[in-house]
N, CA, C and O atoms as CSV, one atom per row, in Angstrom:
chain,resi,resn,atom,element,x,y,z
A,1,UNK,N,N,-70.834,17.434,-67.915
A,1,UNK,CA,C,-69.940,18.460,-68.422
A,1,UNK,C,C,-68.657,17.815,-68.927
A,1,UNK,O,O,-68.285,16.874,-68.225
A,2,UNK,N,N,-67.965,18.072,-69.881
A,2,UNK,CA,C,-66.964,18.005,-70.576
A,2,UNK,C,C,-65.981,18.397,-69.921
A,2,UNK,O,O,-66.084,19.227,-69.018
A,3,UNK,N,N,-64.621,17.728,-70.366
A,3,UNK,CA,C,-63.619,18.346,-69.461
A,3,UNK,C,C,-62.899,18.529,-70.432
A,3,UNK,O,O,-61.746,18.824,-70.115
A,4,UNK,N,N,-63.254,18.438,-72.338
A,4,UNK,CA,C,-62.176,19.431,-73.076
A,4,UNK,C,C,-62.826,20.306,-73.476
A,4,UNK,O,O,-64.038,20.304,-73.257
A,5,UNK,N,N,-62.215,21.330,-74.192
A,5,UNK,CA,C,-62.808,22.515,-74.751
A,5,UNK,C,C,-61.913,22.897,-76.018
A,5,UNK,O,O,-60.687,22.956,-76.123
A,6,UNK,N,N,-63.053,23.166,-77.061
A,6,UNK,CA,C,-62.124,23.324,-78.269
A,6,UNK,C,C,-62.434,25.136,-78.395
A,6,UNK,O,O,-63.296,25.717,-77.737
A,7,UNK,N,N,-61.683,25.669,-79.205
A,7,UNK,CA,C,-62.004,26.759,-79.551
A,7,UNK,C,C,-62.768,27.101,-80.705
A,7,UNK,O,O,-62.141,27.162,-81.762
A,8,UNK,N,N,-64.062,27.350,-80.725
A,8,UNK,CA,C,-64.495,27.226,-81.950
A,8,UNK,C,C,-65.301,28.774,-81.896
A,8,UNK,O,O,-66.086,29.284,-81.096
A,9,UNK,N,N,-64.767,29.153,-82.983
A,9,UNK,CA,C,-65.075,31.024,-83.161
A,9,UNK,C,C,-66.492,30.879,-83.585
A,9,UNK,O,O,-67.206,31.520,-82.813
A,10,UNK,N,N,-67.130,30.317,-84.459
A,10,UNK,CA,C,-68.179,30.228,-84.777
A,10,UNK,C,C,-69.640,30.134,-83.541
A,10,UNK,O,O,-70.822,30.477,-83.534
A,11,UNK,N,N,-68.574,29.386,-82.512
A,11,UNK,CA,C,-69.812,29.032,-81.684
A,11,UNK,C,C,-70.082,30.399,-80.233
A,11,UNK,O,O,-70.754,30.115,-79.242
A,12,UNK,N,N,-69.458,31.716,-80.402
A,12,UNK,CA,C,-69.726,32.581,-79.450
A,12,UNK,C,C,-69.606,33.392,-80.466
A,12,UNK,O,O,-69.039,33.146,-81.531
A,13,UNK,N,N,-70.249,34.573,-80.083
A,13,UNK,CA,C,-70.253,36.139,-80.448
A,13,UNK,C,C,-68.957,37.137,-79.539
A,13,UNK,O,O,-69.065,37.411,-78.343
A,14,UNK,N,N,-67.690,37.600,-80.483
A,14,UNK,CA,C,-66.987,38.217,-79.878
A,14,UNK,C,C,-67.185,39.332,-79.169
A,14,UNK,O,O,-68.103,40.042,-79.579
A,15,UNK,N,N,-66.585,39.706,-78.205
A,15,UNK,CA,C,-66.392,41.060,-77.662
A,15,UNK,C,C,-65.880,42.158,-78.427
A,15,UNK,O,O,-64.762,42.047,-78.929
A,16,UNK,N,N,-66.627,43.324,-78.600
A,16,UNK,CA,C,-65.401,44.022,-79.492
A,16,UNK,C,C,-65.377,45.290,-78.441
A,16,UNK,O,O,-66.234,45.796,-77.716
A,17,UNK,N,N,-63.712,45.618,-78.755
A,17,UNK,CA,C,-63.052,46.693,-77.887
A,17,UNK,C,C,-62.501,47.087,-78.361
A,17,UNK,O,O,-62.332,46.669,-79.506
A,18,UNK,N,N,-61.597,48.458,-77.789
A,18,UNK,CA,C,-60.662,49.181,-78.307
A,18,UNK,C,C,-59.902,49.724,-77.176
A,18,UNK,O,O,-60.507,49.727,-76.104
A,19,UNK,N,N,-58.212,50.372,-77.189
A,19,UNK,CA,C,-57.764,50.997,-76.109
A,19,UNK,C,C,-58.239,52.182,-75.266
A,19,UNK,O,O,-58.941,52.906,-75.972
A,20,UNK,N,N,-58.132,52.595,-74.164
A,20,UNK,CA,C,-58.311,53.207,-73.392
A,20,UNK,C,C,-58.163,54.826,-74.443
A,20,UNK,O,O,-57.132,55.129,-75.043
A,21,UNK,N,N,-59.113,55.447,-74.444
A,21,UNK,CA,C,-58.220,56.972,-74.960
A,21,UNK,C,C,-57.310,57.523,-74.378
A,21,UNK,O,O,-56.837,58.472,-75.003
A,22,UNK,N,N,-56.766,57.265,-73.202
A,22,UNK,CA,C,-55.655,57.591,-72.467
A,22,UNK,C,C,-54.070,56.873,-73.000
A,22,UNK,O,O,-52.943,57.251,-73.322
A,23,UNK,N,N,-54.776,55.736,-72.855
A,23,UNK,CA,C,-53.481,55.049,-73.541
A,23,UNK,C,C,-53.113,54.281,-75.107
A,23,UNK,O,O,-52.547,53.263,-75.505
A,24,UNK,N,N,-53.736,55.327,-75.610
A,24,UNK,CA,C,-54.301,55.369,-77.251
A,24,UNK,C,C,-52.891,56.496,-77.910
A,24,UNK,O,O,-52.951,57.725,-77.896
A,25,UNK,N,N,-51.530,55.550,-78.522
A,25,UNK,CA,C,-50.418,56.109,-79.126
A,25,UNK,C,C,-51.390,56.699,-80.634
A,25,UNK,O,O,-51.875,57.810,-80.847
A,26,UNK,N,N,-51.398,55.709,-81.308
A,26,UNK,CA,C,-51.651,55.895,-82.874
A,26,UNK,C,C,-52.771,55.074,-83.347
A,26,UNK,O,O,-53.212,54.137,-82.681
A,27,UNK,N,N,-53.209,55.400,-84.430
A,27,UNK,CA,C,-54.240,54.381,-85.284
A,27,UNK,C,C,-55.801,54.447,-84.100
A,27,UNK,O,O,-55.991,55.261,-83.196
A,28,UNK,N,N,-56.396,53.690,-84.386
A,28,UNK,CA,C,-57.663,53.496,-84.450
A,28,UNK,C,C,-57.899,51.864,-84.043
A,28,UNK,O,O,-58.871,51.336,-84.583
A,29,UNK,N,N,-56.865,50.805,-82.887
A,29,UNK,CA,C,-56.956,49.826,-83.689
A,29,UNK,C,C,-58.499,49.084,-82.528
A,29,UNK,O,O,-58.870,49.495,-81.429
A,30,UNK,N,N,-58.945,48.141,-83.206
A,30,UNK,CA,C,-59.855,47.155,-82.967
A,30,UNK,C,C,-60.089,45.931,-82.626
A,30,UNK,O,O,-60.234,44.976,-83.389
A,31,UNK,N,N,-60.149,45.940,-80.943
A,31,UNK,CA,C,-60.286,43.939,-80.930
A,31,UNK,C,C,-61.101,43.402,-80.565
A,31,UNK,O,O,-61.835,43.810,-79.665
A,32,UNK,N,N,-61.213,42.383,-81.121
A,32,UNK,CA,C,-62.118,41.306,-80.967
A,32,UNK,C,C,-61.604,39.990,-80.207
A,32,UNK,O,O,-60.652,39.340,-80.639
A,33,UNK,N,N,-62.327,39.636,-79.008
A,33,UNK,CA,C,-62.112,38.814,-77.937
A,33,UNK,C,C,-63.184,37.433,-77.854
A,33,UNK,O,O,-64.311,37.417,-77.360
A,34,UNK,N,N,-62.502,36.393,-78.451
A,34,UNK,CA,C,-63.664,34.974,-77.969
A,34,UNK,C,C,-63.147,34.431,-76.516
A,34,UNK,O,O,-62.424,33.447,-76.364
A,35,UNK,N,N,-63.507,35.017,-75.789
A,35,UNK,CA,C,-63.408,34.521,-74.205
A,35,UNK,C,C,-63.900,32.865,-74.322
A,35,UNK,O,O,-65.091,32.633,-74.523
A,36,UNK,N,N,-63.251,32.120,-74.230
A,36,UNK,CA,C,-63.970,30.526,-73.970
A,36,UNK,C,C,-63.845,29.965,-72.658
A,36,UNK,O,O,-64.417,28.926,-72.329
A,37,UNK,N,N,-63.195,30.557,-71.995
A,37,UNK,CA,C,-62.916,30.243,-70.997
A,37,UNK,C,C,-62.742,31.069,-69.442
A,37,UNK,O,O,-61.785,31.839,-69.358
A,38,UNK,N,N,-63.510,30.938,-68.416
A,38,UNK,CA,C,-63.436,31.616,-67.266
A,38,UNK,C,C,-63.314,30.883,-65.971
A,38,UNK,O,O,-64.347,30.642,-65.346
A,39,UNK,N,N,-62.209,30.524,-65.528
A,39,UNK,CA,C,-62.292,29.605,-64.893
A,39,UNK,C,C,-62.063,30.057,-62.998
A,39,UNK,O,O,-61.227,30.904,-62.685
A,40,UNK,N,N,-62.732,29.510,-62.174
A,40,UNK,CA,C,-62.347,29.871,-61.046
A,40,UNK,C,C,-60.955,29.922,-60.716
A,40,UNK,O,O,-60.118,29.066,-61.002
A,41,UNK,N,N,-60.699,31.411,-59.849
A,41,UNK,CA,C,-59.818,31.711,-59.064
A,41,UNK,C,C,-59.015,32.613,-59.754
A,41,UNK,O,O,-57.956,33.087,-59.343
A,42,UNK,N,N,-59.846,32.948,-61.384
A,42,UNK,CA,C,-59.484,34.188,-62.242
A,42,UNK,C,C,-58.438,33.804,-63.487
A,42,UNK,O,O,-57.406,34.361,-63.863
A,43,UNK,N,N,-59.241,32.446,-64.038
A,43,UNK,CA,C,-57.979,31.799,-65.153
A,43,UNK,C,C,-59.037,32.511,-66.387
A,43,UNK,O,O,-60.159,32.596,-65.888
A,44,UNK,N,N,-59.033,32.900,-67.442
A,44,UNK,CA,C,-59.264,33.304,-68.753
A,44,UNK,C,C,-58.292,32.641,-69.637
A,44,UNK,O,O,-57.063,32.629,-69.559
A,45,UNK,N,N,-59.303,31.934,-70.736
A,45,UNK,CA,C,-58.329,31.216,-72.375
A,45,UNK,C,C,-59.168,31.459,-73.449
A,45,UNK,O,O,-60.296,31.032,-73.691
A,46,UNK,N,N,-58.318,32.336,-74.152
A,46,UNK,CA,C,-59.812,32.524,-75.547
A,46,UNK,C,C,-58.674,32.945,-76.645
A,46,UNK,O,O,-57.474,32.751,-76.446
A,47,UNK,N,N,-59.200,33.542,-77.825
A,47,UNK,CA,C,-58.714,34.020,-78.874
A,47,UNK,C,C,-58.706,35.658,-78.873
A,47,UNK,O,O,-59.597,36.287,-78.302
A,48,UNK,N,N,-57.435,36.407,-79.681
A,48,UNK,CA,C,-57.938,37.804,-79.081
A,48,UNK,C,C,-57.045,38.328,-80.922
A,48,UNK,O,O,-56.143,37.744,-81.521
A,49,UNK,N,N,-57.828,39.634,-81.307
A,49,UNK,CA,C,-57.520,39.722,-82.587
A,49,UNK,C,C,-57.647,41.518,-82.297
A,49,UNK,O,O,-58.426,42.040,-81.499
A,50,UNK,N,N,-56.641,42.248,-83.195
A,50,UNK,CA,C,-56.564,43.445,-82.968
A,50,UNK,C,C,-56.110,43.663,-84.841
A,50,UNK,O,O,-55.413,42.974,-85.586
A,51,UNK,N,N,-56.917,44.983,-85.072
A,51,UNK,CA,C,-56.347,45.451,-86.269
A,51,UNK,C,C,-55.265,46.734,-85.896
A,51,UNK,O,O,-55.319,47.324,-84.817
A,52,UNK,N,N,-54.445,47.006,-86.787
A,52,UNK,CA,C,-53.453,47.932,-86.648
A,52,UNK,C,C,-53.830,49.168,-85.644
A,52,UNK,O,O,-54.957,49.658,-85.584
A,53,UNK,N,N,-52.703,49.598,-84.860
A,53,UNK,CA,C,-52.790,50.563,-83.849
A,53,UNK,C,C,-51.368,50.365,-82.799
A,53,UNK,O,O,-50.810,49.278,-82.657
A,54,UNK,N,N,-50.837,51.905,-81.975
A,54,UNK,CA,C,-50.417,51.468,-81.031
A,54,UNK,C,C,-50.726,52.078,-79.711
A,54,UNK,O,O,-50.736,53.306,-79.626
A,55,UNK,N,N,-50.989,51.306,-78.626
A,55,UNK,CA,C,-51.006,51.651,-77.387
A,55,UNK,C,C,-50.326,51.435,-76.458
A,55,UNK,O,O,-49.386,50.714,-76.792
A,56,UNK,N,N,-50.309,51.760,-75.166
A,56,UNK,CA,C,-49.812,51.477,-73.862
A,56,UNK,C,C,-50.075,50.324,-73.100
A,56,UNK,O,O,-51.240,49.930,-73.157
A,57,UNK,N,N,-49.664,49.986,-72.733
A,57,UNK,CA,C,-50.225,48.660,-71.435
A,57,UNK,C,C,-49.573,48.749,-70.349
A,57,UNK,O,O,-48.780,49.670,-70.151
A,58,UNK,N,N,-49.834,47.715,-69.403
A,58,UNK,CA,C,-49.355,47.650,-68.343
A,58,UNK,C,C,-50.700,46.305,-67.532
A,58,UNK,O,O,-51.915,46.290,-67.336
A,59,UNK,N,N,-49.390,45.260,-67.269
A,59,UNK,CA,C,-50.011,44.191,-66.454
A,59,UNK,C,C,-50.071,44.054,-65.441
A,59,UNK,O,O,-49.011,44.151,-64.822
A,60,UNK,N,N,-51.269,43.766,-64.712
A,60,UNK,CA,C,-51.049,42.835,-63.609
A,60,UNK,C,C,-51.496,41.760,-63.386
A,60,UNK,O,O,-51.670,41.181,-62.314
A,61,UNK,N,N,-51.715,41.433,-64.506
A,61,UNK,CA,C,-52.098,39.555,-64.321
A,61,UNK,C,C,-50.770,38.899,-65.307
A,61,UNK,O,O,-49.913,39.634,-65.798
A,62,UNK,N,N,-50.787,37.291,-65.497
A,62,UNK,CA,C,-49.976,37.009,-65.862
A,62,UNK,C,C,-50.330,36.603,-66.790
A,62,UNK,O,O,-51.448,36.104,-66.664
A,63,UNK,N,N,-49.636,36.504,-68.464
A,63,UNK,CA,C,-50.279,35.922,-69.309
A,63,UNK,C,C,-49.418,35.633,-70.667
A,63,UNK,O,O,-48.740,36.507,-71.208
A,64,UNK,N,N,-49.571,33.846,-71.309
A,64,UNK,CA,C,-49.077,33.138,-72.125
A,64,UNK,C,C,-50.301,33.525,-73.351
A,64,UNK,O,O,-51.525,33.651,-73.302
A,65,UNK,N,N,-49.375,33.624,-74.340
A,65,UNK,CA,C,-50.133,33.875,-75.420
A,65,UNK,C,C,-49.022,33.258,-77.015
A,65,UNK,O,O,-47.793,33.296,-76.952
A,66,UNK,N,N,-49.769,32.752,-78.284
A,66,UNK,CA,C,-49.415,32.292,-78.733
A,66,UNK,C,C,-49.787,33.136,-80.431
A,66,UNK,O,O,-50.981,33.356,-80.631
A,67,UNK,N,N,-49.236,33.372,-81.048
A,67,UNK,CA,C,-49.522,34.432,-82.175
A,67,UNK,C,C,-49.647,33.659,-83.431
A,67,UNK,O,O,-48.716,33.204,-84.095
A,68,UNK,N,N,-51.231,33.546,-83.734
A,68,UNK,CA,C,-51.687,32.788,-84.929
A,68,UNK,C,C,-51.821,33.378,-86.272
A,68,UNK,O,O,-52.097,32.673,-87.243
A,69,UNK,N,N,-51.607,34.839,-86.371
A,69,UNK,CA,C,-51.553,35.361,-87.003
A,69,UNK,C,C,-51.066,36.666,-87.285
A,69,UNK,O,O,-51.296,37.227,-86.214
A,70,UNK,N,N,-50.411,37.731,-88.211
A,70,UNK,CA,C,-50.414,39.219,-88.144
A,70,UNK,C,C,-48.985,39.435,-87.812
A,70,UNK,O,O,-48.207,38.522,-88.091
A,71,UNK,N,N,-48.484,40.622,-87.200
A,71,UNK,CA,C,-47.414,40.868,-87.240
A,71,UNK,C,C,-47.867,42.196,-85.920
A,71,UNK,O,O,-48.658,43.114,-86.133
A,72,UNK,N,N,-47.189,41.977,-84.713
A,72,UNK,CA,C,-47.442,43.046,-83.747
A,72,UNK,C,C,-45.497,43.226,-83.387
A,72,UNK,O,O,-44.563,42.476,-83.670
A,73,UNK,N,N,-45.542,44.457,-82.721
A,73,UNK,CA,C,-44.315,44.555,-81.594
A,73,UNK,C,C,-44.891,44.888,-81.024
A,73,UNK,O,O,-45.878,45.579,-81.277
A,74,UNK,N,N,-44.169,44.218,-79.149
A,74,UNK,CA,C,-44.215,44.323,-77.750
A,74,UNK,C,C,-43.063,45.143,-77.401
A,74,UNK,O,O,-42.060,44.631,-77.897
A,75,UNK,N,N,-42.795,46.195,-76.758
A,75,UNK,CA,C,-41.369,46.931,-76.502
A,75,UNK,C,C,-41.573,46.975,-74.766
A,75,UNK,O,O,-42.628,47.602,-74.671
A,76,UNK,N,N,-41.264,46.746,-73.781
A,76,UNK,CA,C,-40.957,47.226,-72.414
A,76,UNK,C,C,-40.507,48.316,-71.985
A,76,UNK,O,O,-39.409,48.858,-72.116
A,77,UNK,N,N,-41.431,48.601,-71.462
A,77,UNK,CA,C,-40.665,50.384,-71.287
A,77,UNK,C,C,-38.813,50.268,-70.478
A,77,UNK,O,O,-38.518,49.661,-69.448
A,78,UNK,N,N,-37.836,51.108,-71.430
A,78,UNK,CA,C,-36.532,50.934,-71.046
A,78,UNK,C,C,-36.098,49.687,-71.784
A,78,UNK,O,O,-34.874,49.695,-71.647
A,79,UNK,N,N,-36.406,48.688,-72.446
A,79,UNK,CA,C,-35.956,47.326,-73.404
A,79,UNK,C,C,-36.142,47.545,-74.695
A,79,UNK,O,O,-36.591,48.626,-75.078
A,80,UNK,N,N,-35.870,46.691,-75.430
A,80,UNK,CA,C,-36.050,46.448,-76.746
A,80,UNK,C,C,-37.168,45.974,-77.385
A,80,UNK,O,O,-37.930,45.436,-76.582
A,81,UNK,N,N,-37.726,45.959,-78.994
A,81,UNK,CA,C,-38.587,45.293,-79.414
A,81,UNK,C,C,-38.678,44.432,-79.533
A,81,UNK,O,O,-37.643,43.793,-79.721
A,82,UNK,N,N,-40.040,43.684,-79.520
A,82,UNK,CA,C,-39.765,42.330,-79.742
A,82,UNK,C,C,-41.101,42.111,-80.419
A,82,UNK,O,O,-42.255,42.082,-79.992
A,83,UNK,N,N,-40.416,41.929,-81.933
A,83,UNK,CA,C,-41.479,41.613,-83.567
A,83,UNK,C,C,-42.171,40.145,-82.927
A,83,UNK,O,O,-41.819,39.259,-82.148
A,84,UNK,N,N,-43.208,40.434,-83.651
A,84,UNK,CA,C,-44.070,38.842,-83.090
A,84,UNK,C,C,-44.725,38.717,-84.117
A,84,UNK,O,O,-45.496,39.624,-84.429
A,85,UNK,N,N,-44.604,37.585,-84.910
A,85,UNK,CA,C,-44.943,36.904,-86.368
A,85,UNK,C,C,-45.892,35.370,-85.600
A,85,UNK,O,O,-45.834,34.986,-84.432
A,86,UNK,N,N,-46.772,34.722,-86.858
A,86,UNK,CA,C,-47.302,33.933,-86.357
A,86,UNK,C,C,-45.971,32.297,-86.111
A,86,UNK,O,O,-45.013,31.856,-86.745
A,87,UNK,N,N,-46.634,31.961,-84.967
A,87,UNK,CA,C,-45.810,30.902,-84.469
A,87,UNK,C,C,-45.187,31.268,-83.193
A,87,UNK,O,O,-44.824,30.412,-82.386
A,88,UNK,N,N,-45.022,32.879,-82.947
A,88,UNK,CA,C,-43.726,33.132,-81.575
A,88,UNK,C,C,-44.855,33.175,-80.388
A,88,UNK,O,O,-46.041,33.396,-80.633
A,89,UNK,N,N,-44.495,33.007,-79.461
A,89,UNK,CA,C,-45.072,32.772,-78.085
A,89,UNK,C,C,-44.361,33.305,-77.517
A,89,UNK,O,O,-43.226,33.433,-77.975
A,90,UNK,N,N,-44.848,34.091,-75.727
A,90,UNK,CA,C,-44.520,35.312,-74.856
A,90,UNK,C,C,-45.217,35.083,-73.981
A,90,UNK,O,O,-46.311,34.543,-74.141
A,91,UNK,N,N,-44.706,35.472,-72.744
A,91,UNK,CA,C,-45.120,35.184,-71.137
A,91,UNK,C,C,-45.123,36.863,-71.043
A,91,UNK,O,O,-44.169,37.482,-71.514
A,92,UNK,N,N,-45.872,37.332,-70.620
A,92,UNK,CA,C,-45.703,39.256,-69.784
A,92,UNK,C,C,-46.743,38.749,-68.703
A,92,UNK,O,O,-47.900,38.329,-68.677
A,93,UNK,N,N,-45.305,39.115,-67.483
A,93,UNK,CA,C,-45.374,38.910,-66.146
A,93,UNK,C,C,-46.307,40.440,-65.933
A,93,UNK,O,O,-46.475,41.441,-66.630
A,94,UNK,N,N,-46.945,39.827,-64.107
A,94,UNK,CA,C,-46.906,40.844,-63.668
A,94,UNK,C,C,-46.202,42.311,-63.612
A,94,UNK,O,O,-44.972,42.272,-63.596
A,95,UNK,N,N,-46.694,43.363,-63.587
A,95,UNK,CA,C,-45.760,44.135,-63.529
A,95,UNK,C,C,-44.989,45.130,-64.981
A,95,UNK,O,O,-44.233,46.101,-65.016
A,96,UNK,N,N,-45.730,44.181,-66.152
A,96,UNK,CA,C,-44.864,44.386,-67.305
A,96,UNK,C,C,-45.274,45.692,-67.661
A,96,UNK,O,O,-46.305,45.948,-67.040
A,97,UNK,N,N,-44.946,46.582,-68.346
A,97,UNK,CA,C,-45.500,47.805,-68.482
A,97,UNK,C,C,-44.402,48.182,-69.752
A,97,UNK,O,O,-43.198,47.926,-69.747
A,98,UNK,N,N,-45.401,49.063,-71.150
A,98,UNK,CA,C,-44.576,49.589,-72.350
A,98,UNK,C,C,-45.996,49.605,-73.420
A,98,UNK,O,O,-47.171,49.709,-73.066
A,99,UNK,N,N,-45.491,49.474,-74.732
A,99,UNK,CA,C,-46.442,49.217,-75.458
A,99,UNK,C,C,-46.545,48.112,-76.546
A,99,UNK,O,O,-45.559,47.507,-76.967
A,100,UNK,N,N,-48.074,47.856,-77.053
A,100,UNK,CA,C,-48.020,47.510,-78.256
A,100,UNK,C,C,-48.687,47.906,-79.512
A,100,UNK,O,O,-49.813,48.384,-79.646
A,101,UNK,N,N,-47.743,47.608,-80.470
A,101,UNK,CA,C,-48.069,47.979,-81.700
A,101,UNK,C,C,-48.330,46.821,-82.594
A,101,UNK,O,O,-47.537,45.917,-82.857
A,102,UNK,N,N,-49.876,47.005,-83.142
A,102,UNK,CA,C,-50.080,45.828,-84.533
A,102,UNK,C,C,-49.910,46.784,-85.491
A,102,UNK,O,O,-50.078,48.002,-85.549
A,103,UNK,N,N,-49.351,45.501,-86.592
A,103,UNK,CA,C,-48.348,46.166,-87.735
A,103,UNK,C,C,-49.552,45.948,-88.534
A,103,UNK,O,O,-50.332,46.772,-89.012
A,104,UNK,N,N,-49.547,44.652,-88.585
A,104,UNK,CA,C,-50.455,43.812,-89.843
A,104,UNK,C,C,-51.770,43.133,-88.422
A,104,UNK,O,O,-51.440,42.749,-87.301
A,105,UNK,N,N,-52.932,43.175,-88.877
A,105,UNK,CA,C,-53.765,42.314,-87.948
A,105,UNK,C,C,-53.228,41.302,-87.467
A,105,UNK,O,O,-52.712,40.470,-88.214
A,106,UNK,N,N,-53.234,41.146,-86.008
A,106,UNK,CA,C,-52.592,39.925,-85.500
A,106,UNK,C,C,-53.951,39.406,-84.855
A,106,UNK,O,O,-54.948,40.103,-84.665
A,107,UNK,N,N,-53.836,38.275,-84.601
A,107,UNK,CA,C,-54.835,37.127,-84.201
A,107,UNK,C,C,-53.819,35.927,-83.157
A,107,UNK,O,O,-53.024,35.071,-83.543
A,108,UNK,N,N,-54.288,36.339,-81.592
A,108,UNK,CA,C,-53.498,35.090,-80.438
A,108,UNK,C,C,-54.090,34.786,-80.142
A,108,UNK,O,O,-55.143,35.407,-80.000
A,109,UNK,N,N,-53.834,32.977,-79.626
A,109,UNK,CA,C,-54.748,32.567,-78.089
A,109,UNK,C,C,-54.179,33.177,-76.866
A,109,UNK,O,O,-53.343,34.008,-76.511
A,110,UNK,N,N,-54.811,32.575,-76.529
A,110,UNK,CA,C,-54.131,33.302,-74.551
A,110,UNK,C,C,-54.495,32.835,-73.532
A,110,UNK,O,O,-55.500,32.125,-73.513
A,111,UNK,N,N,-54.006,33.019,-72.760
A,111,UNK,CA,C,-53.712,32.353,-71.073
A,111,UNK,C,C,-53.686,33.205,-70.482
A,111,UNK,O,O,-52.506,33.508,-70.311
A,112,UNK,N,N,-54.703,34.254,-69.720
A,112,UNK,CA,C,-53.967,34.807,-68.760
A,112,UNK,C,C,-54.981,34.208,-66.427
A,112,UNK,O,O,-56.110,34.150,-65.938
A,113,UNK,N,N,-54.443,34.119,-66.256
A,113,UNK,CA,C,-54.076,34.333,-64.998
A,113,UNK,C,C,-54.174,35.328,-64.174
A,113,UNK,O,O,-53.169,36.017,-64.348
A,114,UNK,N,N,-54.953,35.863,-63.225
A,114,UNK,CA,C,-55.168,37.055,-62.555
A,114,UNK,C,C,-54.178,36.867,-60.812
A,114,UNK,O,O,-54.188,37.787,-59.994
């Protein structure tokens, strides 16, 4: 077994999902998830792609993510927005709770941590 791992979209079949109808603001939007990674003790690293929409969230795992593409806002419930263009990177801790909105299709990797 290998101990690197590249991300290569070609080589898995994505997950496709959508928000909760509960916590479904606007739009219709659509994602697609290349999970590459599942690692003991509840680590997940893959690619995650959403077309326009906004919903609700709320975390309880922890998770680094890096924005390769699109244009989303993250708002915290009670805080401010925060526009995410490709290149910006974001930690949402446990606990984080508000919504998001994709503007333009966005496309991240990710880290999350359970």
């Amino acid at each position: 077994m290998s101990h690197v791992l590249q991300f290569d979209l070609a080589s898995i079949e994505p997950e496709i999902d959508s928000p909760a109808p509960d916590r479904l603001i606007s739009g219709s939007p659509e994602f697609r998830t290349w999970n590459f990674e599942e690692a003991p003790g509840g680590l997940y690293a893959g690619i995650w792609e959403s077309t326009p929409g906004k919903w609700r969230i709320a975390y309880d795992e922890w998770e680094y993510f890096h924005v390769l593409s699109g244009h989303s806002v993250v708002t915290e419930d009670g805080g401010e927005p925060v526009h995410l263009k490709a290149g910006d990177s974001m930690v949402l801790r446990p606990g984080f709770a508000g919504t998001w909105e994709v503007v333009e299709t966005t496309r991240k990797d990710y880290v999350i941590r359970l």
